[in-house]
C-alpha positions, -999 to +999 in steps of 0.1 A: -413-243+310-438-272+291-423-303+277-449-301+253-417-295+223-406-326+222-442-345+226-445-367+196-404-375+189-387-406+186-373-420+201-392-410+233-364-424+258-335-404+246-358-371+239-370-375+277-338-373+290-324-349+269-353-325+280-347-337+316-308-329+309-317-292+292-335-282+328-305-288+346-273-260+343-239-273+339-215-247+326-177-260+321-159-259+355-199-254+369-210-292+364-219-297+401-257-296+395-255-322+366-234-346+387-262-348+409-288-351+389-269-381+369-263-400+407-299-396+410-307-415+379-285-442+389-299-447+422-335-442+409-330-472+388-306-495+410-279-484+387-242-489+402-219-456+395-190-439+406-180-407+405-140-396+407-122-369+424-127-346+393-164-355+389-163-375+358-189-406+364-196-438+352-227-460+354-226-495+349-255-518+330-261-554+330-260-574+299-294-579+284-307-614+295-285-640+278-256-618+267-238-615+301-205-629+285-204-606+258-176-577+260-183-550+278-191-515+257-183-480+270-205-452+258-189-420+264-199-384+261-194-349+285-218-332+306-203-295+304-217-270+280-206-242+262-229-211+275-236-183+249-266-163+244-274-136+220-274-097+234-301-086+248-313-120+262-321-123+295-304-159+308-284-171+337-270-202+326-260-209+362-294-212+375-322-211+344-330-244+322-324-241+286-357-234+265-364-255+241-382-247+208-390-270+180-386-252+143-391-270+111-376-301+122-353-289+140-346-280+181-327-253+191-332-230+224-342-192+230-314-171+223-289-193+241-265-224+232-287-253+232-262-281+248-271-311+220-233-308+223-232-333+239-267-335+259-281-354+230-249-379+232-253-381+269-296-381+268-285-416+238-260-434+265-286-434+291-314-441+270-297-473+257-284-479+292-324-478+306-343-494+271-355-522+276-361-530+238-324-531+232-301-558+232-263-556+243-240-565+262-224-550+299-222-513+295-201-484+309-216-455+307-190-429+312-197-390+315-165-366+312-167-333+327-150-301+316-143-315+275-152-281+262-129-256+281-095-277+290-104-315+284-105-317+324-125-344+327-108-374+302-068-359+311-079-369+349-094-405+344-077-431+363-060-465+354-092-490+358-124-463+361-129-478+329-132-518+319-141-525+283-118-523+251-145-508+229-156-471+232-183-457+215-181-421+212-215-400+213-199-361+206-197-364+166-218-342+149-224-352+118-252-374+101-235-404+083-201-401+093-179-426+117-149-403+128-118-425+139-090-398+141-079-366+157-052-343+163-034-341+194-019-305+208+008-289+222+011-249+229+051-236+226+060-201+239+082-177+236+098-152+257+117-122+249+135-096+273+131-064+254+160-041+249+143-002+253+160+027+243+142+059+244+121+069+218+134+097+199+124+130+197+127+142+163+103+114+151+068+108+159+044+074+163+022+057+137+003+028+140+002+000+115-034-027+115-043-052+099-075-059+099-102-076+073-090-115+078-114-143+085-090-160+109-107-192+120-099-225+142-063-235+145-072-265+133-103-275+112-096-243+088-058-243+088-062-259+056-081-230+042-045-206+033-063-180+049-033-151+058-020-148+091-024-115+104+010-116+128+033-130+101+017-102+075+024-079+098+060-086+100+065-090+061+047-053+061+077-042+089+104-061+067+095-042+036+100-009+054+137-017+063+150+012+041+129+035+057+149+048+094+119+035+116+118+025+154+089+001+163+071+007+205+051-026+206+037-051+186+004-074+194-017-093+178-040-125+177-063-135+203-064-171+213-039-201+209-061-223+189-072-195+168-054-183+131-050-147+143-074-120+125-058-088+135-021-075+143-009-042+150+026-019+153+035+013+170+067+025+153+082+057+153+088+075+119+102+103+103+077+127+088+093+132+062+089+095+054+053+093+055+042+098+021+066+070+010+060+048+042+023+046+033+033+038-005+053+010+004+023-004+027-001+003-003+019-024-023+022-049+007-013-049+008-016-051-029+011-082-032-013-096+004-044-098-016-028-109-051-020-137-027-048-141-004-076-129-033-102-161-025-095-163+016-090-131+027-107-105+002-112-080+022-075-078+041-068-040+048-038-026+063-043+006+079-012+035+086-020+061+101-010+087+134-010+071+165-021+086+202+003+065+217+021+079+252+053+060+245+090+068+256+107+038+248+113+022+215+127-015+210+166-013+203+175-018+167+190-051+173+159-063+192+134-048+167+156-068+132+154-099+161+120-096+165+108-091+125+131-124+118+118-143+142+083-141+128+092-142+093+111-174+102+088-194+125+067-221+104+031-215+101+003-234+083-001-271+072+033-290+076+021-327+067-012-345+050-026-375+062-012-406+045-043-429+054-073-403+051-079-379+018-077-344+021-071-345+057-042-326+079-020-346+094+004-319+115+000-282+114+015-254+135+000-222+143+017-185+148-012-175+176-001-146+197+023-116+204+020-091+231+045-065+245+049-063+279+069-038+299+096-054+296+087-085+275+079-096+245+056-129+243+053-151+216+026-180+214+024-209+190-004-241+189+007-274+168-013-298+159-008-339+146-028-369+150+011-389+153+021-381+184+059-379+169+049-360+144+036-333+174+067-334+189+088-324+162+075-298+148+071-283+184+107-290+185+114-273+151+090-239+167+112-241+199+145-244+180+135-212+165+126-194+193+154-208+211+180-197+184+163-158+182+174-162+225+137-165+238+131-186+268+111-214+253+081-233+274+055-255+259+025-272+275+019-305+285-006-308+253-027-335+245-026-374+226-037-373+193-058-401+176-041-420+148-071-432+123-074-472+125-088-481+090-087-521+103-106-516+137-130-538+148-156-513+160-155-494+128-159-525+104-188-535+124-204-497+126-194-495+089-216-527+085-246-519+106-246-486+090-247-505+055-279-526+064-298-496+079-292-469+049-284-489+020-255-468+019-218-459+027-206-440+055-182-416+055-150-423+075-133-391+086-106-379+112-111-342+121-079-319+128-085-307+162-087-326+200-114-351+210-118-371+240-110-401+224-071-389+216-066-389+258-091-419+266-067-438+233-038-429+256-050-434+290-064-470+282-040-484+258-058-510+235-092-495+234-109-494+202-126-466+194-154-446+169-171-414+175-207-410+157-239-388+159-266-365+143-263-334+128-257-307+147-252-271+136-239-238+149-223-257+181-210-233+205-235-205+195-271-194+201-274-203+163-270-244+176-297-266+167-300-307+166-320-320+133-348-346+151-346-367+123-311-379+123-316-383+164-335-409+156-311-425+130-283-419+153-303-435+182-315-466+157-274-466+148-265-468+182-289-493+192-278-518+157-245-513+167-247-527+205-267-554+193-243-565+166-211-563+193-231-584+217-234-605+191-198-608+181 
């Protein structure tokens, strides 16, 4: 593939590497090929580095001349990135480079995720790291592995792999904003032996979707009120408690950090019952989008026969403990930031339910960038679960971020900014896990702000980097050291 895309872009440095970056893979979990290539840059340029047992490196830079006492900086971005490509293109992101096409100022790559998140971050850290125009102090340059698909990378780092007490984060996004908070996580599970009793025979199975929801992230559109597809579907089975009805399995949602789009039942009715059954869902659905009418317009639930092979049917103990547990599990936005506008503080998420062959699994994300605040309402989810009789587990999770409005790195960012635009930034916390939440916790102290361009459709084939704010992000960057080294 020609280079000739990015001839002509500033800055050249960082639009170099990044190219260099885009021919190398380095799926998440894959990043073996992109470790090399980064110890090869070092030792091209008599750089010192090490690398830990997981594969997260760092690279160390002398001061420029004269500013050998100043404090030592960390930039910090990953190397992993999330591989997607649209059907029908031909791409092995195991082997094949990324192909790079320049649109209306704009780069974004042939049917495939591009990797700006966080190439570009990565291709800036070693560009300041190798320019000899700038001016700083010692840097760290420290590359995480694995961020997008478990946060391997930063939950592994070591007491000491790191020196310095200011990070600058390069995985933002966003032109003009300095981010200084996020959510940390925690997953909580439940666990239900089910009580079977065979299905009867005078009675025969429906099924019960719904279907139509926008769902979304866990986190960054928990705000949103858009409906829950697992807790509607248990209002839809509470509202058919006059009706004599046996339910075979419920399931529905996808992914823990996800607001679950779809839901489904298998119960057992009499037919008889199924004119008035159907009525009775008619007017849930009607009450659902009288509720949800700007969210979730186009909510549906479905009844109708079901080809289901199913002799068992949940006992009518389990199947009233079951509908109450779901009805009485929180779900949605439980606090607001007290320091940031419009921003969620603590939120918890009603993910997943599957039936089993003999269980019945519950999942449940929560979200809060006060690490108390985490544990609680985990605590309030388990205590739930726990009184229903499930056997409750939760995950290790991860440190949230608490926004710093009097840090040091982020009056001085807010300052350079100031000079350079003639303008304001924006200060923002995002609800959802960064890097910086475990690297906050691992290194106690450290002082932290995550900046970068514009970036859209991360995660998709749609993802594209706008050149021009790679430059202001690169002139930002390289204001910002100077400034530090300075102070």
């Amino acid at each position: 593939m020609s280079a000739n895309v990015i001839d002509g872009l500033e800055p050249k440095l960082l639009w170099k590497y990044f190219y260099e970056i885009a021919q190398v893979p380095r799926p998440s979990k894959k990043e073996g090929k992109i470790i090399e290539h980064i110890k090869k840059f070092a030792e091209q340029r008599n750089l010192k580095y090490k690398v830990d047992k997981v594969g997260n490196i760092l690279i160390s830079i002398p001061a420029s001349k004269g500013l050998e006492k100043s404090a030592a900086v960390v930039l910090q971005g990953h190397i992993d990135m999330v591989c997607e490509k649209n059907k029908g293109t031909q791409h092995d992101f195991d082997n094949d480079p990324i192909k790079l096409i320049k649109e209306e100022g704009w780069i974004t790559a042939d049917g495939t995720t591009l990797g700006s998140d966080n190439g570009i971050g990565v291709a800036a850290a070693l560009a300041a790291g190798t320019d000899e125009t700038m001016q700083h102090g010692p840097l760290e340059i420290l590359l995480t592995i694995d961020e997008e698909t478990g946060l391997t990378g930063a939950n592994n780092l070591q007491p000491g792999f790191i020196t310095g007490k200011v990070l600058l984060n390069l995985d933002s996004e966003e032109d003009g904003a300095f981010y200084v908070g996020c959510s940390g996580g925690i997953d909580t599970q439940g666990v239900f032996n089910i009580n079977w009793q065979n299905a009867p025979e005078n009675k025969v199975p429906y099924e019960i979707l719904i279907t139509g929801l926008k769902g979304g992230h866990s986190g960054l559109d928990i705000n949103t009120g858009r409906a829950n597809a697992i807790k509607l579907l248990a209002r839809s089975l509470k509202a058919l408690e006059g009706f004599d009805y046996s339910i075979a399995r419920i399931d529905g949602g996808s992914k823990r950090n996800a607001i679950p789009r779809e839901a489904e039942a298998i119960i057992f009715i009499n037919p008889a019952d199924e004119k008035n059954i159907s009525q009775t869902l008619e007017n849930s659905k009607k009450d659902f989008l009288n509720e949800f009418n700007k969210s979730d317009s186009k909510l549906n639930i479905e009844f109708r026969k079901a080809e289901s092979n199913s002799k068992k049917i949940f006992s009518g103990d389990f199947k009233e403990k079951i509908i109450t547990t779901l009805l009485a599990l929180p779900h949605g936005v439980i606090a607001m930031s007290q320091d940031i506008p419009d921003l969620v503080e603590t939120s918890t998420n009603v993910a997943t339910i599957t039936t089993g062959d003999n269980e019945l699994v519950i999942g449940t994300s929560q979200r809060s960038s006060i690490d108390s605040a985490k544990k609680y309402i985990a605590e309030s989810v388990s205590s739930t679960l726990s009184l229903a009789g499930a056997r409750v587990s939760g995950s290790d999770g991860y440190p949230g971020w608490k926004p710093n409005l009097n840090s040091n790195v982020l009056k001085v960012s807010k300052n350079v900014f100031e000079k350079l635009f003639a303008k304001k930034p924006e200060i923002k916390a995002i609800h959802a896990g960064l890097e910086c939440g475990i690297l906050g916790d691992k290194f106690p102290g450290l002082d932290m702000v995550s900046f970068g361009p514009t970036i859209e459709g991360a995660h998709s084939p749609d993802e594209r980097v706008n050149i021009e704010t790679v430059g202001k992000f690169y002139n930002l960057l390289k204001q910002i050291l100077k400034e530090l080294s300075a102070n």
